[in-house]
C-alpha positions in Angstrom: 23.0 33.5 11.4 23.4 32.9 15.4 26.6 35.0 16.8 29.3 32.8 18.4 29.3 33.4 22.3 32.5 32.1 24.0 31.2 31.2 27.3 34.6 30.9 29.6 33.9 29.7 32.5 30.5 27.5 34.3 27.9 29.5 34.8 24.2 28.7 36.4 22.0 27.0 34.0 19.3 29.8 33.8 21.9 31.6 31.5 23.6 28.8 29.8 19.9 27.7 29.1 19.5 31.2 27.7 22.6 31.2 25.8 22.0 27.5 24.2 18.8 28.5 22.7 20.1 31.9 21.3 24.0 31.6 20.4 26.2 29.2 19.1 28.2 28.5 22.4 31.2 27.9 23.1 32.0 26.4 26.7 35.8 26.7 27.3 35.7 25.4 30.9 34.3 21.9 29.5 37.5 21.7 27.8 40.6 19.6 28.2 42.9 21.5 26.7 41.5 25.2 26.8 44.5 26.8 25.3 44.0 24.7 22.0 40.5 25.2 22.0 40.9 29.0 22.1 42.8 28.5 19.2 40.8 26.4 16.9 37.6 28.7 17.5 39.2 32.7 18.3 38.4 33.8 14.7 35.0 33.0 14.9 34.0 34.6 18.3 32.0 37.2 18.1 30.7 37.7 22.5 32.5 36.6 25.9 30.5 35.7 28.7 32.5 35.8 31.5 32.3 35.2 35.3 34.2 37.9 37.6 37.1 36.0 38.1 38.7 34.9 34.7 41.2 37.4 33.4 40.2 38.9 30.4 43.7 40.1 29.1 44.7 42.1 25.8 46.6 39.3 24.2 43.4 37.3 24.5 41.0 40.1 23.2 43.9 40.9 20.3 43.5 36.9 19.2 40.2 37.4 18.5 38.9 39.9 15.6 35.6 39.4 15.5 34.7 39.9 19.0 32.7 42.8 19.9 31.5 42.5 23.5 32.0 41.0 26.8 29.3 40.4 29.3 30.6 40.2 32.5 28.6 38.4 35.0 29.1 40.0 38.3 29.7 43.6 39.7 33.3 43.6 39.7 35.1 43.5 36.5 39.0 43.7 37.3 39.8 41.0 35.5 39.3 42.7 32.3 41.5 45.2 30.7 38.3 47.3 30.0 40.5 50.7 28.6 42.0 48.1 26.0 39.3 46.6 25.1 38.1 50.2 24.4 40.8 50.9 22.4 39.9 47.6 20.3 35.9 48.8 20.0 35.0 46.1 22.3 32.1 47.1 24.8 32.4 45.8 28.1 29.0 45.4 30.7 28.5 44.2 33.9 25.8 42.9 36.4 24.8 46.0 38.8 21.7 46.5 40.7 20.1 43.4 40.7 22.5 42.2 43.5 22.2 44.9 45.3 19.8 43.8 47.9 21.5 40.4 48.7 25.0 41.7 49.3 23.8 44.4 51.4 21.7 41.5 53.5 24.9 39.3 53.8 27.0 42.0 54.9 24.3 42.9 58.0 24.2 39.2 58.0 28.3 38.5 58.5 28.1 41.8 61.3 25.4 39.9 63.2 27.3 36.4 63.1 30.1 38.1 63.9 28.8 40.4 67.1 26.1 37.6 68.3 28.9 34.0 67.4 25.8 32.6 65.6 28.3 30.2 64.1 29.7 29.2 67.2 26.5 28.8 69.2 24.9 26.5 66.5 27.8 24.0 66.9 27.4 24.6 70.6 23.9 23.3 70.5 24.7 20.7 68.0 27.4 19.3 69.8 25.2 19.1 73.1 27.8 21.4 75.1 24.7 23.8 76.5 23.5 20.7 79.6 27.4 21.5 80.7 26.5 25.3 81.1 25.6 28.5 79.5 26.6 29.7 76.1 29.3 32.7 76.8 28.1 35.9 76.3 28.3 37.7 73.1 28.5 41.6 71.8 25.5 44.3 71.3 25.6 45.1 67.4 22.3 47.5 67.9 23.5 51.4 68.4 27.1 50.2 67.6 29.0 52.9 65.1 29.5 51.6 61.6 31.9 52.8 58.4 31.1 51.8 55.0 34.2 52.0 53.0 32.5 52.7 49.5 29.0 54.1 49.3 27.8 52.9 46.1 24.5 51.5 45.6 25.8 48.6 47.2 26.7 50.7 50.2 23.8 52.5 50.3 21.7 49.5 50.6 24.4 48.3 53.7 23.6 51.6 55.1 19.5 51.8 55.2 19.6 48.3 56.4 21.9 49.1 58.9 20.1 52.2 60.4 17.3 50.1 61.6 20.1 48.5 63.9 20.4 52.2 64.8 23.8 52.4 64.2 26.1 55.3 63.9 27.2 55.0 60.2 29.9 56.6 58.3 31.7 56.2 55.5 35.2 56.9 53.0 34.5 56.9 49.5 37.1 58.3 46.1 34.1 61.8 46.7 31.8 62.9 49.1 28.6 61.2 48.1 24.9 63.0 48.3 23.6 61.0 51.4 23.3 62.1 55.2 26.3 60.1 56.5 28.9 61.7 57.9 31.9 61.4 55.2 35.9 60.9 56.4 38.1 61.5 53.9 40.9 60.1 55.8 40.4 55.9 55.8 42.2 56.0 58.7 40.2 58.6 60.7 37.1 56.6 59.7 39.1 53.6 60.8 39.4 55.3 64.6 36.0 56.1 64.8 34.0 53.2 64.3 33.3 49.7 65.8 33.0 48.2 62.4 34.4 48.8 59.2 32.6 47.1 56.5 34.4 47.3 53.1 32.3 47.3 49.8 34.9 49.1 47.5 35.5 48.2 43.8 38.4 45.7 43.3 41.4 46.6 40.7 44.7 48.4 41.4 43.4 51.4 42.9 41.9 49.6 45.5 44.8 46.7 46.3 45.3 46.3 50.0 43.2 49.4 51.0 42.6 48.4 54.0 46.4 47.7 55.1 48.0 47.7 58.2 47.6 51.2 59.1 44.0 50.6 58.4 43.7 47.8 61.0 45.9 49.2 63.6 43.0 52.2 63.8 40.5 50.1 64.0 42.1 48.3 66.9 41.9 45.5 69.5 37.7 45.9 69.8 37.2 46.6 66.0 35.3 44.2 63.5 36.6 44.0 59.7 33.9 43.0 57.2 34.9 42.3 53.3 31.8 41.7 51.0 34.0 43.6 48.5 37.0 41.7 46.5 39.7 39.5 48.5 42.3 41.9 47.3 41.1 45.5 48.7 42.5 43.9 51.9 46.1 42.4 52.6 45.1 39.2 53.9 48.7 38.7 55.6 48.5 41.7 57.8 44.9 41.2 58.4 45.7 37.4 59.5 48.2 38.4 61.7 46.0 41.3 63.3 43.6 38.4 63.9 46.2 36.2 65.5 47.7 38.8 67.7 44.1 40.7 68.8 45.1 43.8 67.2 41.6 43.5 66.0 38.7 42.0 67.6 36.9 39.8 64.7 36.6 39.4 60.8 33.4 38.3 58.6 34.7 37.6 55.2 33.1 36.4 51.6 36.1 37.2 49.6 40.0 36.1 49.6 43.4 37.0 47.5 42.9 33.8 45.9 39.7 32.2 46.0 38.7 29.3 46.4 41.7 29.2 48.4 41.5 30.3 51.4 44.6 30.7 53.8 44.9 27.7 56.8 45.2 30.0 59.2 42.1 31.8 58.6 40.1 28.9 59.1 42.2 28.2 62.4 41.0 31.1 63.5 38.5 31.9 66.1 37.4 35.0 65.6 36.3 35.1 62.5 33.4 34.2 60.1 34.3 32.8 56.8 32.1 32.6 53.4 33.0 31.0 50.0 32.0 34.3 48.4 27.9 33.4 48.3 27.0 37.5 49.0 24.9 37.5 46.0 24.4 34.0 46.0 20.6 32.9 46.2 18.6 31.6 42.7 16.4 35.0 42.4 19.7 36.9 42.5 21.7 34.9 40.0 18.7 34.1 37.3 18.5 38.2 37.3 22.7 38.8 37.0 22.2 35.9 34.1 19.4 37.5 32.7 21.0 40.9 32.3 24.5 39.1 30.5 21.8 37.9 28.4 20.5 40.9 27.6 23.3 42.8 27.3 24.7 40.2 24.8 21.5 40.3 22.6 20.5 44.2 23.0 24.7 44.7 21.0 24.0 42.3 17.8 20.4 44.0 17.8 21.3 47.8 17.6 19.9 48.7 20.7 21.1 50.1 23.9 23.0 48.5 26.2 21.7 47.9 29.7 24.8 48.2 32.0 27.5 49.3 29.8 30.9 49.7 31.5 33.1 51.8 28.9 
């Protein structure tokens, strides 16, 4: 007999194709009513498939007795109460490694926009402003000094690609980490001594607004924030008013507080470069990520091991 997979929220078709041909699915976001739906079908479940960003909480796992894993499909997973779901016997995995590559690129990616105004001189080509004069000059990113805050994989990656830039690089991290970067315990010392900070931290409570106001005062007027991390490891406000006031020179940003909203006044902004969260965003990348919640999924109701198990 198929399991019941609860898939709650869209996904890309490569998985739900997957999932279709597999499980007996369950597609809350196609739903009018979600919280009725839930209802009628929370006996039955036995799998979640769930993108980063819907909450996963413990009155939601406690509704549902039969259910004995949730697939997450992204790095992060913040939005699920994983130590409960532990105490229920409910596995919890995740999507690492096989996005590795494409956040590192679109972090070097967001530096370089940021440094060089790639955004800014396309529209000043498209909008024919270049017969009136010259393009202003922009900033060297080559041999400038950068700080990872977070050297996971994903910040090992940022790192290699960054030292054919020949930058400086350093980094903060919760431990010193086996790589030969020079390690600052302090955030904020880190924060002094770099030209950019690039922040690639998990999400969750431990990390909420990280990089505060401290944070960016240290980095200072000729400082570059990027965030390829989660919207909430930085307080927007104080960042958005650093960026108003030139406390800091520039931000490059995938992620926000509260996506897919992002503040007005960061899009009035000049000096920054704004993505709607794509870092890990290209077909290759996102066929593997489904692939893996597929896997996952399959590898529990067959007895073998799971592939990126969380808890």
């Amino acid at each position: 007999m198929k399991k019941n997979l609860l898939i709650m929220t869209e996904m890309p078709e490569y998985f739900i194709s997957l999932a279709d041909q597999n499980f007996n699915t369950h597609k809350l976001w196609k739903q009018k009513d979600e919280d009725s739906y839930l209802f009628e079908i929370k006996e039955s479940i036995d799998a979640i498939a769930v993108m980063g960003g819907y909450k996963i909480t413990p009155d939601l796992m406690k509704s549902m007795p039969n259910l004995k894993i949730i697939a997450c499909y992204g790095v992060g997973y913040d939005a699920i109460d994983v130590n409960f779901a532990k105490s229920l016997g409910i596995k919890v995995t995740n999507t690492p490694e096989v996005l590795n590559d494409e956040v590192a690129d679109t972090a070097i990616a967001l530096m370089l926009c940021v440094y060089k105004k790639i955004v800014k001189a396309d529209s000043f080509a498209r909008d024919n402003q270049w017969p009136n004069g010259d393009f202003p000059l922009t900033k060297k990113f080559t041999g400038t000094r950068l700080g990872i805050v977070g050297m996971g994989r994903i910040g090992k990656a940022i790192a290699k690609r960054a030292e054919a830039f020949d930058c400086e690089i350093s980094y903060n991290s919760r431990t010193k980490k086996d790589v030969k970067y020079k390690f600052y315990n302090d955030l904020n010392e880190l924060a002094k001594k770099v030209d950019t900070l690039c922040v690639i931290t998990p999400g969750g409570k431990e990390t909420e607004k990280l990089i505060n106001k401290d944070v960016l005062n240290n980095l200072g007027k000729n400082g570059v924030l990027i965030n390829v991390a989660r919207g909430t490891v930085i307080d927007q406000d104080e960042l958005i008013n650093c960026l108003e006031n030139k406390m800091i020179l520039a931000a490059g940003l995938d992620v926000y507080t509260n996506e897919p909203h992002i503040p007005e006044k960061l899009m009035k902004l000049a000096n920054t470069v704004l993505l709607p969260h794509i870092a890990s965003g290209t077909v290759e990348t996102r066929n593997a990520m489904g692939q893996l919640v597929f896997d996952n999924i399959k590898n529990y109701f067959e007895g073998t091991p799971l592939i990126s198990e969380v808890n």
